[in-house]
Predicted model as a PDB file, atoms N, CA, C, CB and O in Angstrom, pLDDT in the B-factor column:
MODEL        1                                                                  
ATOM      1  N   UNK A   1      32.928  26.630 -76.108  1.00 52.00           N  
ATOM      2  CA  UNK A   1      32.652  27.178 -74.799  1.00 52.00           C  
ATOM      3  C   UNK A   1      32.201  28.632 -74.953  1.00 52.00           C  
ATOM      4  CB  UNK A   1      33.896  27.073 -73.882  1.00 52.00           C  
ATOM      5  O   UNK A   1      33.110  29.454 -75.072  1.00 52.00           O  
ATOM      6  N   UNK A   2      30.986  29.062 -74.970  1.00 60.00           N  
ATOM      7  CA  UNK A   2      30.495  30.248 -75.366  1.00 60.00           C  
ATOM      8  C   UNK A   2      30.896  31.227 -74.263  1.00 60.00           C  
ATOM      9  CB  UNK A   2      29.009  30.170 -75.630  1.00 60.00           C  
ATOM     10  O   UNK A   2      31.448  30.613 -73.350  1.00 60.00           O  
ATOM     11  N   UNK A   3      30.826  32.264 -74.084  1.00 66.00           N  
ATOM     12  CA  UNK A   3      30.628  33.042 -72.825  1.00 66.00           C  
ATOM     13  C   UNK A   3      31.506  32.897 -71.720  1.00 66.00           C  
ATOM     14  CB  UNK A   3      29.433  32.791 -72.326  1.00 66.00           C  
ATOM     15  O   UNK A   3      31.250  33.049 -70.526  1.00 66.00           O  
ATOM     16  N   UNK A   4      32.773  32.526 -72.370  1.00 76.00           N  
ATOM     17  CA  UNK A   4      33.925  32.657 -71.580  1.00 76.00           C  
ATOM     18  C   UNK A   4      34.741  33.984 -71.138  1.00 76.00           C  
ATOM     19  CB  UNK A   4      34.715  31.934 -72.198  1.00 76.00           C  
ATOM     20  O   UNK A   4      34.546  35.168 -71.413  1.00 76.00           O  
ATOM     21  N   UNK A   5      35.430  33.537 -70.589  1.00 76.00           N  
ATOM     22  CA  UNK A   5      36.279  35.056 -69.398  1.00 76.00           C  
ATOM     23  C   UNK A   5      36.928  35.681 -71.332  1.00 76.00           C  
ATOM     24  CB  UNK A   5      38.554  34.173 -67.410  1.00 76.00           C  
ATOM     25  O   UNK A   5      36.506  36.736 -71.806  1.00 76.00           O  
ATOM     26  N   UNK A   6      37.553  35.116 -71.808  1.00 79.00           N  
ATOM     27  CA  UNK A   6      37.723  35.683 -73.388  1.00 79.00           C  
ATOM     28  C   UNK A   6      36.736  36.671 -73.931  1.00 79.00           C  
ATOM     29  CB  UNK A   6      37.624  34.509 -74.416  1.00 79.00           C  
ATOM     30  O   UNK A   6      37.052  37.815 -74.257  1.00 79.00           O  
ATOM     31  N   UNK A   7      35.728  36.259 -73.999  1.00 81.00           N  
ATOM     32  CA  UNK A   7      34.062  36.661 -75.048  1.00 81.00           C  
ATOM     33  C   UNK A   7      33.950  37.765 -73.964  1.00 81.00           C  
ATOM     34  CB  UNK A   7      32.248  35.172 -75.184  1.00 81.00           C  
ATOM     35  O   UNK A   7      33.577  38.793 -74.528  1.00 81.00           O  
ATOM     36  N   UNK A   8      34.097  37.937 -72.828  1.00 77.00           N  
ATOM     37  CA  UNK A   8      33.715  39.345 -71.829  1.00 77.00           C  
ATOM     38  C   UNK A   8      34.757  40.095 -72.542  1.00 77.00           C  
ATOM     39  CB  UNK A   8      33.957  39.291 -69.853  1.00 77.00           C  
ATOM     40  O   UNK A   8      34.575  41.152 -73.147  1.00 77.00           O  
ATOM     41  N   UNK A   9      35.865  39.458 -72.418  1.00 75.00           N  
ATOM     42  CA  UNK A   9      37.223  40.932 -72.126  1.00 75.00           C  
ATOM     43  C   UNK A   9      36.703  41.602 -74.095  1.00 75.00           C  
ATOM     44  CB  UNK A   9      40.081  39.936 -71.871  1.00 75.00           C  
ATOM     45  O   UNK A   9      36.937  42.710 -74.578  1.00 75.00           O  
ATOM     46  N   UNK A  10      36.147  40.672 -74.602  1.00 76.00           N  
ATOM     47  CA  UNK A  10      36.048  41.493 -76.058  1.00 76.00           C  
ATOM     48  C   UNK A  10      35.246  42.314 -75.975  1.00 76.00           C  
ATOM     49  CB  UNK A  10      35.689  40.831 -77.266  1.00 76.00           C  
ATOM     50  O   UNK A  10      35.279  43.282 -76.735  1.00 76.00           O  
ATOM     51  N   UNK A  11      34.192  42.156 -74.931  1.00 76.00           N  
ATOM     52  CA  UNK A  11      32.681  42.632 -75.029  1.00 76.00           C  
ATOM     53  C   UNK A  11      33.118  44.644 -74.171  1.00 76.00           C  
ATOM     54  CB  UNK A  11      31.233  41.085 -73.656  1.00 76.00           C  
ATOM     55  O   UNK A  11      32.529  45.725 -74.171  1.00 76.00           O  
ATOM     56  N   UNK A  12      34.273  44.176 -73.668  1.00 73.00           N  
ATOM     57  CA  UNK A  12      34.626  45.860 -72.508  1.00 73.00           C  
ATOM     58  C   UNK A  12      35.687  46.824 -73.376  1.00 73.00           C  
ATOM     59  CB  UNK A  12      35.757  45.399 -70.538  1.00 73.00           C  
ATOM     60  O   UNK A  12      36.840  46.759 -73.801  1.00 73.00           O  
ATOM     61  N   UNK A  13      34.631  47.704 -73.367  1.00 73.00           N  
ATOM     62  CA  UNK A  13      35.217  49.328 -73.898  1.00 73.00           C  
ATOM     63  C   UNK A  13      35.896  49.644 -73.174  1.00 73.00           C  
ATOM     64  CB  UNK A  13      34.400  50.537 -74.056  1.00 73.00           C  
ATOM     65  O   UNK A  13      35.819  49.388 -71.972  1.00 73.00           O  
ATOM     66  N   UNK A  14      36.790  50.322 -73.751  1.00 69.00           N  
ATOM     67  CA  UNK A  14      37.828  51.003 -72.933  1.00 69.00           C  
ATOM     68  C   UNK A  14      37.694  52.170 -72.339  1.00 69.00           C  
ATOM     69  CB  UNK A  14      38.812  51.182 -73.549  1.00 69.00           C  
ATOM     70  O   UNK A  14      37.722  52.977 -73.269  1.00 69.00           O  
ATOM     71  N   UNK A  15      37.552  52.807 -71.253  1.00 67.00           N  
ATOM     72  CA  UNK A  15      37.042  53.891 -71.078  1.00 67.00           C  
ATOM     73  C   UNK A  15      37.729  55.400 -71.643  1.00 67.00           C  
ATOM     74  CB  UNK A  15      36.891  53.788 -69.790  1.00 67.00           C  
ATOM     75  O   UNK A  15      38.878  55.049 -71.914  1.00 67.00           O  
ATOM     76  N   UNK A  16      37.662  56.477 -71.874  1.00 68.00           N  
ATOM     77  CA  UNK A  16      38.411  57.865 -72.653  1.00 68.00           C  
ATOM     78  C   UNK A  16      39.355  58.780 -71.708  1.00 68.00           C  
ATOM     79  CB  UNK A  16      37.147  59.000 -73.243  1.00 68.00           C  
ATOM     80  O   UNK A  16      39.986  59.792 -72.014  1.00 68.00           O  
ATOM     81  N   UNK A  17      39.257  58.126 -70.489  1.00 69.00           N  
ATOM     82  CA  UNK A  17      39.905  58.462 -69.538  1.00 69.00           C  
ATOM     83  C   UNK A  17      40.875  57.906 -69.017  1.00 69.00           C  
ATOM     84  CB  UNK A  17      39.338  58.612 -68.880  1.00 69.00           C  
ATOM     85  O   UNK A  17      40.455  56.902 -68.441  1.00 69.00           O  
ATOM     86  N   UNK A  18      42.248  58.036 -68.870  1.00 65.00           N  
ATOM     87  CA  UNK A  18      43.100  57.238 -68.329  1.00 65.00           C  
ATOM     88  C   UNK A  18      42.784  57.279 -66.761  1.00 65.00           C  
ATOM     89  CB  UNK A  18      44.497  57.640 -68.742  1.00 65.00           C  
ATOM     90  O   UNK A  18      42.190  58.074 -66.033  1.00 65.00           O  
ATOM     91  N   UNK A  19      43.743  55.528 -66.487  1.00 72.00           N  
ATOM     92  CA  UNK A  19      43.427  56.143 -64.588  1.00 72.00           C  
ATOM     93  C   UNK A  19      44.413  56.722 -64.105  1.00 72.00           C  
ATOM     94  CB  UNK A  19      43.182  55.001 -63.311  1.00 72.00           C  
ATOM     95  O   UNK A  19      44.378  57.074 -62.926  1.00 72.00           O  
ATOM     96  N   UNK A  20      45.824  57.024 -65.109  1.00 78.00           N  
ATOM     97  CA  UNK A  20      46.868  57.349 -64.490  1.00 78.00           C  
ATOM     98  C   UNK A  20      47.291  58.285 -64.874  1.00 78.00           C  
ATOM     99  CB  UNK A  20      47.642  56.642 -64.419  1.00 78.00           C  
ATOM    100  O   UNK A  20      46.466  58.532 -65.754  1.00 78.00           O  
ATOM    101  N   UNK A  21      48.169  59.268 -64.917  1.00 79.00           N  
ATOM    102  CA  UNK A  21      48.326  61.113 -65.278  1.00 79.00           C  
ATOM    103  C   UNK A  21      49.635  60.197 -65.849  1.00 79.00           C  
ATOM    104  CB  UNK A  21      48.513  62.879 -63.682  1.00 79.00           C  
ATOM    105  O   UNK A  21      50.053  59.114 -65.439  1.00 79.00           O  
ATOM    106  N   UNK A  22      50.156  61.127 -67.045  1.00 79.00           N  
ATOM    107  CA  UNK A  22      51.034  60.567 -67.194  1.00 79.00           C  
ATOM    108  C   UNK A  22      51.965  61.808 -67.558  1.00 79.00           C  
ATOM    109  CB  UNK A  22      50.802  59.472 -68.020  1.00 79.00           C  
ATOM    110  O   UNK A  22      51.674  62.742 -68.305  1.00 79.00           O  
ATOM    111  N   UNK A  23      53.455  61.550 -66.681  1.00 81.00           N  
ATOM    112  CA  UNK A  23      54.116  62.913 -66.561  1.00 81.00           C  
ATOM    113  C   UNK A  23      55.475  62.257 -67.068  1.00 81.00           C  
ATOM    114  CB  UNK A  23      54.113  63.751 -64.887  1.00 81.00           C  
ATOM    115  O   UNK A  23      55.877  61.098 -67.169  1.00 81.00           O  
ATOM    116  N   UNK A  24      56.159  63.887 -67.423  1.00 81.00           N  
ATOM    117  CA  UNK A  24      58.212  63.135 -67.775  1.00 81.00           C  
ATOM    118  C   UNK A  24      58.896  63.173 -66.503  1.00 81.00           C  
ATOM    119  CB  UNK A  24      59.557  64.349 -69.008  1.00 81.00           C  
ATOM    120  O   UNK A  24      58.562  63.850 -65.530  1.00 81.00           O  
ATOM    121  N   UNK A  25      59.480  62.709 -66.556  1.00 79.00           N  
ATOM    122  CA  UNK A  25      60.633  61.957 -65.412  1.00 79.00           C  
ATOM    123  C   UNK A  25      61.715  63.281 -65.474  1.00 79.00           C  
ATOM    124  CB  UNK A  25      61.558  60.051 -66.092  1.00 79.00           C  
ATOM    125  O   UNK A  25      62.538  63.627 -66.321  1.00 79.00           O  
ATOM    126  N   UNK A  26      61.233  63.941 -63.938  1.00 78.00           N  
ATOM    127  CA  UNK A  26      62.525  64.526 -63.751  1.00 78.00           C  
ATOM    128  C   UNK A  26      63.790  64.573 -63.180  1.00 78.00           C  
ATOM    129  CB  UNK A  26      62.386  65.126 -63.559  1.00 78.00           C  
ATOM    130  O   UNK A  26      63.885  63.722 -62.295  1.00 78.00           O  
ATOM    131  N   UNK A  27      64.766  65.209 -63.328  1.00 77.00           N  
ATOM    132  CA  UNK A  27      66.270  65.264 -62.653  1.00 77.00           C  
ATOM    133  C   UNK A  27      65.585  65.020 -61.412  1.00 77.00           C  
ATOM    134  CB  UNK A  27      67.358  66.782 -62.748  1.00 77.00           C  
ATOM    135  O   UNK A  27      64.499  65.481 -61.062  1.00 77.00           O  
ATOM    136  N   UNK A  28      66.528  64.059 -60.643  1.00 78.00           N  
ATOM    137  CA  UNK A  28      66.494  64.037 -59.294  1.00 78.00           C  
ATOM    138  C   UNK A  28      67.725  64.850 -58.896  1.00 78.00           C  
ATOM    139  CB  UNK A  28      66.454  62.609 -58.742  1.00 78.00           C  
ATOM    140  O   UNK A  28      68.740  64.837 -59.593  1.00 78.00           O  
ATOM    141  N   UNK A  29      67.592  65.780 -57.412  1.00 78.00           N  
ATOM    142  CA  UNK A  29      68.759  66.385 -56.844  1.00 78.00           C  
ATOM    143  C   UNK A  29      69.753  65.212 -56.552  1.00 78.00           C  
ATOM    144  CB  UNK A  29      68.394  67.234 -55.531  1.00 78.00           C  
ATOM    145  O   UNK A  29      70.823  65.529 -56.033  1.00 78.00           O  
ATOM    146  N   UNK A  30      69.567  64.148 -56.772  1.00 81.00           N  
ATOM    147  CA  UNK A  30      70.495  62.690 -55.963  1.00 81.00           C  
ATOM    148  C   UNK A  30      70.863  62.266 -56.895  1.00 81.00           C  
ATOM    149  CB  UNK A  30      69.832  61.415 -55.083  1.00 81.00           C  
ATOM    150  O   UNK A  30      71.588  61.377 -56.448  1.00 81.00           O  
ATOM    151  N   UNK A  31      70.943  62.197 -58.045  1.00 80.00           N  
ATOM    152  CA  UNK A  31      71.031  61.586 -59.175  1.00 80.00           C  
ATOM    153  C   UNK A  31      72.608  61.601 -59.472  1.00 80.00           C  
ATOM    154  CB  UNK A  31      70.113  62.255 -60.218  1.00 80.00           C  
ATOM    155  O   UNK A  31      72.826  60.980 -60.513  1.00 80.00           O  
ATOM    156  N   UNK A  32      73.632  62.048 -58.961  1.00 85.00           N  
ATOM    157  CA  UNK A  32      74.976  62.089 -58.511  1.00 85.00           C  
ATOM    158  C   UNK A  32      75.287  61.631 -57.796  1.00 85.00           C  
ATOM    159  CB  UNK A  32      75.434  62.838 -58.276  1.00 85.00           C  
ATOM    160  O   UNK A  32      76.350  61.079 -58.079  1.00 85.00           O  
ATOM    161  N   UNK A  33      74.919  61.429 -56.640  1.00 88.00           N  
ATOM    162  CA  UNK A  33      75.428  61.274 -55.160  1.00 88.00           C  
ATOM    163  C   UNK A  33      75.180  59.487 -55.076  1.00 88.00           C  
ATOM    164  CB  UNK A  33      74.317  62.390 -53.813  1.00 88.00           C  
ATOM    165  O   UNK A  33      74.638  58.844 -55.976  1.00 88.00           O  
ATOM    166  N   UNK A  34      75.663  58.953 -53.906  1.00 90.00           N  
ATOM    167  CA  UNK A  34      75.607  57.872 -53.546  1.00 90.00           C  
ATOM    168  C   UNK A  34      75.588  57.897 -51.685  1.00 90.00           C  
ATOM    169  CB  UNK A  34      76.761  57.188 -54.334  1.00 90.00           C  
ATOM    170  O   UNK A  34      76.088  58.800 -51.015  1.00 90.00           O  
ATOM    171  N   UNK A  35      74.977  56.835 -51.203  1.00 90.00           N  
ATOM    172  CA  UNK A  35      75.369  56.782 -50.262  1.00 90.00           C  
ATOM    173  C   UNK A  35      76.169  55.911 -49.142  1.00 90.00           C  
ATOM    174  CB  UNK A  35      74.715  57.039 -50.159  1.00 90.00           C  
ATOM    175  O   UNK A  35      75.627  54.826 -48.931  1.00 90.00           O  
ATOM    176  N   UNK A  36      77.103  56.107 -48.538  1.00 91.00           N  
ATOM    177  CA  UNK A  36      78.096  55.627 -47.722  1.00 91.00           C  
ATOM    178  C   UNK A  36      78.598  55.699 -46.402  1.00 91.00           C  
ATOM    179  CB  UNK A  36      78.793  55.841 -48.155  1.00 91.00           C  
ATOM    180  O   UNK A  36      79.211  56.657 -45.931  1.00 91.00           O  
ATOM    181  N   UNK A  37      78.275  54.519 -45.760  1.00 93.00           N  
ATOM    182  CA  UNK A  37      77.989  54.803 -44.023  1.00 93.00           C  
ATOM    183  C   UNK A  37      79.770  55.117 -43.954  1.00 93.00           C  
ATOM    184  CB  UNK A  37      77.170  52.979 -42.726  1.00 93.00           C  
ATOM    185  O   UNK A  37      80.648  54.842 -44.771  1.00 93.00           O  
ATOM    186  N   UNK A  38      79.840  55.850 -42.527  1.00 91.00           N  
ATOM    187  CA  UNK A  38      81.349  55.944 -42.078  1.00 91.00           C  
ATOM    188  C   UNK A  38      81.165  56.076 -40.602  1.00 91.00           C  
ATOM    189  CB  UNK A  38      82.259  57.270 -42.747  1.00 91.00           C  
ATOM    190  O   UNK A  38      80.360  56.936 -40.246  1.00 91.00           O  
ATOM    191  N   UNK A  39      81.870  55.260 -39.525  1.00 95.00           N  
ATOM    192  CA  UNK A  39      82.043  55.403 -38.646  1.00 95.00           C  
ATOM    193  C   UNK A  39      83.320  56.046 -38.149  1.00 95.00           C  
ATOM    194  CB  UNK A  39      81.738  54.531 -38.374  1.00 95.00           C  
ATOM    195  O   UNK A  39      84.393  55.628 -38.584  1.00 95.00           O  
ATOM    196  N   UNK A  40      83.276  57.169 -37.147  1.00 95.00           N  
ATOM    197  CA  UNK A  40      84.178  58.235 -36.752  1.00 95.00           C  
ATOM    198  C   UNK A  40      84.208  58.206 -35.211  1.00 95.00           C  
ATOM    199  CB  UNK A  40      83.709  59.660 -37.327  1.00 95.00           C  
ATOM    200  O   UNK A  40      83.421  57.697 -34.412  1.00 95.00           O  
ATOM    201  N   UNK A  41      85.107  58.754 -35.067  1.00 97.00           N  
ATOM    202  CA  UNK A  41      85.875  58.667 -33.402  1.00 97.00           C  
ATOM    203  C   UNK A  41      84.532  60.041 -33.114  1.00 97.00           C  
ATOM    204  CB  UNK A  41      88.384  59.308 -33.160  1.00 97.00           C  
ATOM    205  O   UNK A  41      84.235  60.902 -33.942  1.00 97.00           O  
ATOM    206  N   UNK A  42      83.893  59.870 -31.659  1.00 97.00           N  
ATOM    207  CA  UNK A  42      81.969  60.532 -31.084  1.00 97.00           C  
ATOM    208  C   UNK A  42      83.060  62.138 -31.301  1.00 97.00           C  
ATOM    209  CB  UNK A  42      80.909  59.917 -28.419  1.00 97.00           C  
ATOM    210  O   UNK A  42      82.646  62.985 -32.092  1.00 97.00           O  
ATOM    211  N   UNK A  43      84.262  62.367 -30.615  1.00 97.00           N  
ATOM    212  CA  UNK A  43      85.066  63.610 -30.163  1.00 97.00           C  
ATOM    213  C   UNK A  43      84.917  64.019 -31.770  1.00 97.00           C  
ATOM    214  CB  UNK A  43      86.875  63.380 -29.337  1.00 97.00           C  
ATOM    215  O   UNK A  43      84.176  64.940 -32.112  1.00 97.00           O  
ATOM    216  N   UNK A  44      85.473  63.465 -32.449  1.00 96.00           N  
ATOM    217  CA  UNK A  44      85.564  63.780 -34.419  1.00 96.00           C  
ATOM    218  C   UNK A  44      84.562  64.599 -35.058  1.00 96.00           C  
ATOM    219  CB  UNK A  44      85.335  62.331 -35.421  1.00 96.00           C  
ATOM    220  O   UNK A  44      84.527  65.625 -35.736  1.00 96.00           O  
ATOM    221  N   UNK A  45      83.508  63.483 -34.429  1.00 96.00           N  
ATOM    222  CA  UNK A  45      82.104  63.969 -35.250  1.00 96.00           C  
ATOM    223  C   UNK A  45      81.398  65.429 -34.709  1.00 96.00           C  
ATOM    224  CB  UNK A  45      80.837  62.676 -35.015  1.00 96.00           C  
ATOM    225  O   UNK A  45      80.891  66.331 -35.376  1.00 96.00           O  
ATOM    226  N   UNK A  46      81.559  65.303 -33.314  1.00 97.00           N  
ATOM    227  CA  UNK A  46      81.129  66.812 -32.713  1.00 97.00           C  
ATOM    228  C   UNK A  46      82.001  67.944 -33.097  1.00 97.00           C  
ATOM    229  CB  UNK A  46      81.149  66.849 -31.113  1.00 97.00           C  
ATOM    230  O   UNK A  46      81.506  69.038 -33.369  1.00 97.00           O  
ATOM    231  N   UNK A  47      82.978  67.781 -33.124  1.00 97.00           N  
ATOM    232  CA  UNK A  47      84.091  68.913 -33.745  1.00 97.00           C  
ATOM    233  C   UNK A  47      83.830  69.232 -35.216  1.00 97.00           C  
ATOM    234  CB  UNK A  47      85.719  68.335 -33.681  1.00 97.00           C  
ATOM    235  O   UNK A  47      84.360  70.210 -35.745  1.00 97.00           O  
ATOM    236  N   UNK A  48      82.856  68.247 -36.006  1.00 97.00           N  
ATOM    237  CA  UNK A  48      82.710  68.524 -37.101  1.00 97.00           C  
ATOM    238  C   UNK A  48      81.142  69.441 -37.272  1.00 97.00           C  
ATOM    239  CB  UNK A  48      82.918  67.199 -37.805  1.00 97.00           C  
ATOM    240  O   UNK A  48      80.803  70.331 -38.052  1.00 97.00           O  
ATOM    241  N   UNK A  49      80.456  68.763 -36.186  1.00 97.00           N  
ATOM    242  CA  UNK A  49      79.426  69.028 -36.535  1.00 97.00           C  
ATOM    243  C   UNK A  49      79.383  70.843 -36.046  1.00 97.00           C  
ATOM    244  CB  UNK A  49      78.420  67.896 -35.915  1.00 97.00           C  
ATOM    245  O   UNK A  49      78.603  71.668 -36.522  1.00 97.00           O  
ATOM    246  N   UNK A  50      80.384  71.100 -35.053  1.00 98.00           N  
ATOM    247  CA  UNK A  50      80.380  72.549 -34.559  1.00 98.00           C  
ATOM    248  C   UNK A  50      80.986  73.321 -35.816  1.00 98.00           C  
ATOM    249  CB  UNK A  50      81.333  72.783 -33.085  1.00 98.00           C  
ATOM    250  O   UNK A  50      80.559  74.455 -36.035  1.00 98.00           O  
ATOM    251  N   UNK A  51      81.850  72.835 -36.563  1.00 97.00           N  
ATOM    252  CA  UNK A  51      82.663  73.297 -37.391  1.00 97.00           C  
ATOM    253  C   UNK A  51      81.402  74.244 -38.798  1.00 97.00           C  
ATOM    254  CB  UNK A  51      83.727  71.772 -37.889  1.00 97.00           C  
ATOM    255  O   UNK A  51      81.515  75.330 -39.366  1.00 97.00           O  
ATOM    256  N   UNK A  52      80.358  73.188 -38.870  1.00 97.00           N  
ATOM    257  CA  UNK A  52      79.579  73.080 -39.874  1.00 97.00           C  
ATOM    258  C   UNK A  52      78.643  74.088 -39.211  1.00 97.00           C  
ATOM    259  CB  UNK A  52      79.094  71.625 -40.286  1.00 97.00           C  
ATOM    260  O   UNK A  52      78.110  74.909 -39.957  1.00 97.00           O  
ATOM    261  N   UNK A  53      78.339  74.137 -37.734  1.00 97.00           N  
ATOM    262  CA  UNK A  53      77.497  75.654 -37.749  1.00 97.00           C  
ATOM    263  C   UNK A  53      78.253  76.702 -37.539  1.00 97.00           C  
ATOM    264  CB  UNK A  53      76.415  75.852 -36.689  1.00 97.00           C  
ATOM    265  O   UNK A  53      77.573  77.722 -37.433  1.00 97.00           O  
ATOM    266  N   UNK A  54      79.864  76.943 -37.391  1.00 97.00           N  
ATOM    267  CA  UNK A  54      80.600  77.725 -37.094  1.00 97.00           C  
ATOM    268  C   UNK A  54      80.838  78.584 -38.598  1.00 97.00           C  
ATOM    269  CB  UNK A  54      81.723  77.018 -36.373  1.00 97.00           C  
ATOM    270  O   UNK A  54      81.194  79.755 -38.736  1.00 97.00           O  
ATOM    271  N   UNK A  55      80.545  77.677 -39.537  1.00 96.00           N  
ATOM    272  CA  UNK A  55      80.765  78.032 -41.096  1.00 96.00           C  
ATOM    273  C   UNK A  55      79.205  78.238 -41.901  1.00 96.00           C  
ATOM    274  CB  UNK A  55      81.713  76.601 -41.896  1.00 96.00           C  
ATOM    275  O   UNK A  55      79.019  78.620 -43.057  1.00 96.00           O  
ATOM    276  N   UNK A  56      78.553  77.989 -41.243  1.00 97.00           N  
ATOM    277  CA  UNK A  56      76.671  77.825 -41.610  1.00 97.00           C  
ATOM    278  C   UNK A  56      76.785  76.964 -43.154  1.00 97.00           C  
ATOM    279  CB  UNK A  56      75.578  79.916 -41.939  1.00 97.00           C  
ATOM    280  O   UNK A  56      76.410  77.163 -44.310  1.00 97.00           O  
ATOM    281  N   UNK A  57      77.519  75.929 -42.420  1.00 97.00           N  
ATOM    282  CA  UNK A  57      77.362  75.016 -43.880  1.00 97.00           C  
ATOM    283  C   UNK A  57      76.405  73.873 -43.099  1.00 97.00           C  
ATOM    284  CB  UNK A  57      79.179  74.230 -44.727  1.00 97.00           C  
ATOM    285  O   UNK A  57      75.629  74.024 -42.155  1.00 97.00           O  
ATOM    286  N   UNK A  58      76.743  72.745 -43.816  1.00 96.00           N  
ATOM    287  CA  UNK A  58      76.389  71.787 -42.957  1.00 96.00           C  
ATOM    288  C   UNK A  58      77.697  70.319 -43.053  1.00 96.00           C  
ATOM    289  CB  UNK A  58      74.693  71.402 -43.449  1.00 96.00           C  
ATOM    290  O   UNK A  58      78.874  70.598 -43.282  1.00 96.00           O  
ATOM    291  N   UNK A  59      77.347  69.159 -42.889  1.00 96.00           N  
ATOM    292  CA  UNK A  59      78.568  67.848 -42.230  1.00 96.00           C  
ATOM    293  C   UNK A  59      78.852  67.387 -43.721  1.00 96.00           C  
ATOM    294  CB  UNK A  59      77.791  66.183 -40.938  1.00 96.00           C  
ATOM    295  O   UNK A  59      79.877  67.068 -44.323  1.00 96.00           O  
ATOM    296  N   UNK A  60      77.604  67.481 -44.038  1.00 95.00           N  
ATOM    297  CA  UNK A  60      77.970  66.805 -45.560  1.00 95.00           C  
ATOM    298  C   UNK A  60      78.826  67.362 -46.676  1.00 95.00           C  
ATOM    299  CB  UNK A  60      76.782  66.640 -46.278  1.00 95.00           C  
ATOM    300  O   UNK A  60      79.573  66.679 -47.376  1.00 95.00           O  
ATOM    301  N   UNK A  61      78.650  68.636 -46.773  1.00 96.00           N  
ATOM    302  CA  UNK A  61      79.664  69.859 -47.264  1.00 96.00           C  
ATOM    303  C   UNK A  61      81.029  69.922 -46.851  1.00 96.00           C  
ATOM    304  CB  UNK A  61      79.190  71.154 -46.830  1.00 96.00           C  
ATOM    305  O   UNK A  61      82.026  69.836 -47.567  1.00 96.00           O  
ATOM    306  N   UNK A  62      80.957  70.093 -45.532  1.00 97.00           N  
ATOM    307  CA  UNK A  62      82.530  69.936 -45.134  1.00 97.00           C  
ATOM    308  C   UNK A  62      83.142  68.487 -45.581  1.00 97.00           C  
ATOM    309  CB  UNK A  62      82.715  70.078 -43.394  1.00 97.00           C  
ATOM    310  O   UNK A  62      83.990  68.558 -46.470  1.00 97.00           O  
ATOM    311  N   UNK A  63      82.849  67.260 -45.115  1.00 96.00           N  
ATOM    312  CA  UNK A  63      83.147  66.038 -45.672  1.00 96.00           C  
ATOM    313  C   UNK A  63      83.686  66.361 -46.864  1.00 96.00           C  
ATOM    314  CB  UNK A  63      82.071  65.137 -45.783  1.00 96.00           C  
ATOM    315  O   UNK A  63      84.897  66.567 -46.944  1.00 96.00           O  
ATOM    316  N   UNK A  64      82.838  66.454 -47.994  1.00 96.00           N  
ATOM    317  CA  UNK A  64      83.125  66.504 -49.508  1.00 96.00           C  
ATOM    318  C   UNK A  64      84.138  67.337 -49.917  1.00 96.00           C  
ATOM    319  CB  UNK A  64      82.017  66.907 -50.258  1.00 96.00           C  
ATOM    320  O   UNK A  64      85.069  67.127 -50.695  1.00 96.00           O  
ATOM    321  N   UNK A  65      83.788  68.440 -49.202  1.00 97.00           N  
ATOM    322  CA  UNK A  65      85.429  69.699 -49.379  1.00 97.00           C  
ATOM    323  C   UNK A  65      86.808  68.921 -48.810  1.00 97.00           C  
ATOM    324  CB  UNK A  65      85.279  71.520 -48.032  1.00 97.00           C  
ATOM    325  O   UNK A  65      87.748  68.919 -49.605  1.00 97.00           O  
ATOM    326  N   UNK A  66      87.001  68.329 -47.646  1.00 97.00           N  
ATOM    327  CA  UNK A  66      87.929  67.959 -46.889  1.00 97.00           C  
ATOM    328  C   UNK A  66      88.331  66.444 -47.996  1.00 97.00           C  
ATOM    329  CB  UNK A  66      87.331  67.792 -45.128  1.00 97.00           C  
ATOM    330  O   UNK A  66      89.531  66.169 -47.960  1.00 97.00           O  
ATOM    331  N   UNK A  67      87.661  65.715 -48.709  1.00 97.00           N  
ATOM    332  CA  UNK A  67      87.944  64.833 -49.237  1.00 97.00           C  
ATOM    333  C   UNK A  67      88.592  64.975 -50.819  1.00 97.00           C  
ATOM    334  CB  UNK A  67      86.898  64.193 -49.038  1.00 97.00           C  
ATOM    335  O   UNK A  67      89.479  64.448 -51.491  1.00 97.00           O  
ATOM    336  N   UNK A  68      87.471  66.124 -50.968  1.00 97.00           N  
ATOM    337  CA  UNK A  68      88.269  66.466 -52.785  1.00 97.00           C  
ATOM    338  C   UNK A  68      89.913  66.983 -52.464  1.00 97.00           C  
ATOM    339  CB  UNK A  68      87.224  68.270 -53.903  1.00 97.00           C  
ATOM    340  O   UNK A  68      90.847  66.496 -53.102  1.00 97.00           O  
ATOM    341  N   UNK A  69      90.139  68.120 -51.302  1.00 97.00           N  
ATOM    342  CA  UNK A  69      91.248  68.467 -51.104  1.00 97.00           C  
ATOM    343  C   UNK A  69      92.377  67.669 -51.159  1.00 97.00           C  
ATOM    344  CB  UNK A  69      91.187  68.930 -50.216  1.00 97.00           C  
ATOM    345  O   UNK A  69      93.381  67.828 -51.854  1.00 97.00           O  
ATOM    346  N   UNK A  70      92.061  66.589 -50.177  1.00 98.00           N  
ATOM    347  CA  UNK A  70      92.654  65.298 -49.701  1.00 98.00           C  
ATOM    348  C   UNK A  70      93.004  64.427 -51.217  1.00 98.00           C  
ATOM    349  CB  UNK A  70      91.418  64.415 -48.573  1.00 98.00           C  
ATOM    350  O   UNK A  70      93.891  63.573 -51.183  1.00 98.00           O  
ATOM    351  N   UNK A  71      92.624  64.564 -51.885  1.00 97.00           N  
ATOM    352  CA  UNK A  71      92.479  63.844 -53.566  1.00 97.00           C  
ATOM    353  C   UNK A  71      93.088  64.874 -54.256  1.00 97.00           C  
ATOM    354  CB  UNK A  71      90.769  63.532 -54.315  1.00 97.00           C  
ATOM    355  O   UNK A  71      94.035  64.469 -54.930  1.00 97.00           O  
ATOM    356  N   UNK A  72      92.932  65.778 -54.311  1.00 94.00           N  
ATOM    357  CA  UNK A  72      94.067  66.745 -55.239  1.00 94.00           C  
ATOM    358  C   UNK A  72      95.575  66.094 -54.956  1.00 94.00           C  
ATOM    359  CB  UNK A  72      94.090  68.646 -54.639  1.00 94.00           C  
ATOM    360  O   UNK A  72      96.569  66.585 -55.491  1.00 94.00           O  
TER     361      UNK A  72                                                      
ENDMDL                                                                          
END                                                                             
């Protein structure tokens, strides 16, 4: 069978150019973390969330502080 889909792919140069950039894999900021839904009493969550601009942190910060404590 002369001039088959084979006999082309031999016949094509490869071009000197890649099509793709090729870079190293960096640290992701997440690369620790996980994520985990939690449902909280609406009164809870607003008291937290005031807490977090009262401290110019933010919900996620306080959480993590209040939990490592809680684990000591």
């Amino acid at each position: 069978m002369a001039g088959g889909a084979f006999d082309k792919l031999k016949q094509v140069t490869p071009k000197e150019i890649p099509k793709q950039k090729i870079v190293p894999i960096k640290e992701r900021k997440r690369d620790n973390e996980s994520s985990y839904t939690l449902w909280l009493d609406k009164d809870l969550i607003k008291a937290l969330k005031l807490k977090a601009v009262e401290e110019n942190d933010n919900v996620k910060n306080l959480v993590e502080q209040a939990i490592r404590k809680f684990l000591k």
